[in-house]
C-alpha positions, 0 to 999 in steps of 0.5 A: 821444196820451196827454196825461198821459204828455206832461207827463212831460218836464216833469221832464226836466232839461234837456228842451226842454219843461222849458226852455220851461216855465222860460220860460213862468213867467218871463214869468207872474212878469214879468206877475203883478209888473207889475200895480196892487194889485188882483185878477189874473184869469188864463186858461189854454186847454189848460192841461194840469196848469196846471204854469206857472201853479201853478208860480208860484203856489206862491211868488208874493206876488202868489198871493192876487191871482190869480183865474184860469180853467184850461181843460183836456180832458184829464179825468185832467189837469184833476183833477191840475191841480185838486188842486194848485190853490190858492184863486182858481185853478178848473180846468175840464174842457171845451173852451177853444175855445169862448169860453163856457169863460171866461165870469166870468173876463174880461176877464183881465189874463194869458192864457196860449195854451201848447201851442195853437198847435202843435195847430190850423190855420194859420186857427184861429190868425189866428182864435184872435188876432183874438178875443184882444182880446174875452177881454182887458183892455186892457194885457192880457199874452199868453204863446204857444207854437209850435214852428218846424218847417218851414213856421215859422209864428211870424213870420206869427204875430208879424204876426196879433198886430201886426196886433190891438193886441198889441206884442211884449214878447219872443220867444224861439226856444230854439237847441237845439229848434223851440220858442218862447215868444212874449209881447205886450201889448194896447195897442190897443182891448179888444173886447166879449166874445162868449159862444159863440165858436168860437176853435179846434178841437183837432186833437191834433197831436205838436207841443203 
């Protein structure tokens, strides 16, 4: 999978990549808007070139508030979303399963788990959920991704999330692709941190 040439259905008015994005970036600007004065620490696993973050970023008058950890693989990724990322946003080439990659940054107050979901195992995302709460403060947002092709693992996914503290904020099956946008609140106990954590391994599946 050339992760580069993916983005590029991002500018493809009308994509459903493009409107999952619009998507995305709605529940961030929701998110960013509803927090007290004060810094935002943001985290971005696989963030790819951190279009929905910076995207907002770029307009949001909340930008200077942001202290955010984007977490990318993808070296040629990472470097495009470092150039147009703005101060407060750091980009890091490494893997975003492995907690260490966000040591500094939490407890956030945004994580965003987009295009994730689709590209692990079943049990890496009941996993990766259980230990969302040690990356999270507490009233944290949580923005996720998933496509529903058959088996559709998104209401076993909007359990695993019930079942850690999260409420459900909104859930979003676009009617015209598999994909969906999903985002929930901590609302129960924040957890202690654990430093090396294996949340996931990525298995680079077409579904991201």
């Amino acid at each position: 999978m050339d992760w580069v040439a993916w983005h590029e259905e991002y500018d493809e008015p009308g994509s459903s990549l493009r409107r999952r994005l619009m998507v995305v970036q709605r529940h961030i600007r929701q998110a960013l808007d509803g927090r007290p004065p004060g810094p935002i620490r943001v985290l971005s696993m696989c963030a790819g070139q951190g279009r929905d973050l910076l995207g907002v970023l770029t307009d949001h008058p909340r930008r200077g508030d942001v202290r955010a950890r984007l977490v990318e693989l993808d070296p040629r990724n990472a470097a495009l979303a470092r150039k147009a990322a703005p101060a407060g946003v750091e980009v890091v080439t490494g893997d975003a399963g492995l907690t260490a990659a966000y040591d500094g940054v939490v407890p956030v107050h945004l994580a965003l788990v987009c295009g994730v979901f689709g590209n692990i195992s079943d049990e890496d995302i009941r996993h990766t959920i259980t230990e969302l709460p040690r990356l999270c403060a507490p009233g944290a947002t949580v923005i996720w991704t998933r496509h529903r092709e058959p088996p559709d693992l998104t209401p076993a996914i909007r359990e695993w999330f019930a079942d850690n503290g999260f409420e459900e904020l909104a859930f979003h099956p676009d009617p015209d692709s598999s994909s969906t946008v999903g985002a929930n609140r901590l609302t129960g106990p924040a957890l202690l941190y654990r430093r090396d954590t294996r949340l996931f391994e990525f298995i680079r599946h077409p579904g991201r």
